[in-house]
C-alpha atoms as one frame of an Amber mdcrd trajectory, in Angstrom:
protein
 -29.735 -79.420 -54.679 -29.760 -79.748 -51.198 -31.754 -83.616 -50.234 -34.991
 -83.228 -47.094 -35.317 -86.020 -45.069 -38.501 -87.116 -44.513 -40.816 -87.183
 -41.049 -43.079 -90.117 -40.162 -46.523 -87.957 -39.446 -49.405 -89.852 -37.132
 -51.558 -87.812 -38.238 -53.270 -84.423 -39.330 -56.192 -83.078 -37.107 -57.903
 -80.174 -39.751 -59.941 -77.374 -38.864 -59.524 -77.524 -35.288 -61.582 -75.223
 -33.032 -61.853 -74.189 -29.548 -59.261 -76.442 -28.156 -56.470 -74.244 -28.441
 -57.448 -70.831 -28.592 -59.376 -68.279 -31.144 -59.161 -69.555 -34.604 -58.749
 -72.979 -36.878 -55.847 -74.653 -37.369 -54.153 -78.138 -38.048 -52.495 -79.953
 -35.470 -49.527 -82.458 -36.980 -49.215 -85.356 -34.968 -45.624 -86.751 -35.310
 -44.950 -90.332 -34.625 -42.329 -91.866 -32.815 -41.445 -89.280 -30.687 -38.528
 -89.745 -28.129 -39.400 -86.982 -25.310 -42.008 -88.466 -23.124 -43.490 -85.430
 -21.961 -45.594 -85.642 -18.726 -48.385 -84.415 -20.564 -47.979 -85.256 -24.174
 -51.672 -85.575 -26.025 -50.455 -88.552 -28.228 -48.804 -90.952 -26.008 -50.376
 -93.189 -28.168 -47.355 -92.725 -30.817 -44.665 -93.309 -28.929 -44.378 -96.980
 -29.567 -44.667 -97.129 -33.156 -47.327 -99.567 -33.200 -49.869 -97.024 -35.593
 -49.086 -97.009 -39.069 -47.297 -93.442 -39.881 -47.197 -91.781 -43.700 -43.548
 -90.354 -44.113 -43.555 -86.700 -45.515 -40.723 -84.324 -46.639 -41.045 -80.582
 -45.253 -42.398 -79.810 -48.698 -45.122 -82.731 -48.915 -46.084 -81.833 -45.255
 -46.610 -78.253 -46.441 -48.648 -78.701 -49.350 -51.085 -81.358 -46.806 -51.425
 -78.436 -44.832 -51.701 -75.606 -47.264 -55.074 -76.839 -48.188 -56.444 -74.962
 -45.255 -54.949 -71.811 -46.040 -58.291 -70.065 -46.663 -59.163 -70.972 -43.030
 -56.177 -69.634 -41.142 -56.194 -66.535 -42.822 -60.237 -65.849 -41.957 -59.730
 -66.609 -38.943
């Protein structure tokens, strides 16, 4: 059985609207992120400082899958 490492996850914006186009969706905000884009929308993570949950690819789906019913309506 092949072992997922996990991800430290900011947070999870749900049923977003009209910021990113036609449609909902979830935004996953990662934390301690290395690139330092010029325009990043969560420089606010960088440092560590917030307090971050720790998911697995499968936990992180499941969060997200709760929505599901939303994405596909819209």
């Amino acid at each position: 059985m092949m072992k997922h490492s996990k991800a430290d996850i900011f947070a999870i914006g749900r049923h977003r609207m009209e910021t990113d186009g036609d449609g909902i969706r979830s935004l996953v905000v990662f934390a301690g992120c290395p690139l330092r884009c010029k325009y990043c929308i969560n420089p606010y993570t960088w440092d560590g400082s917030k307090k971050a949950v720790s998911y697995t690819p499968a936990m992180l789906l499941t969060k997200v899958s709760v929505d599901s019913v939303y994405f596909q309506a819209t």
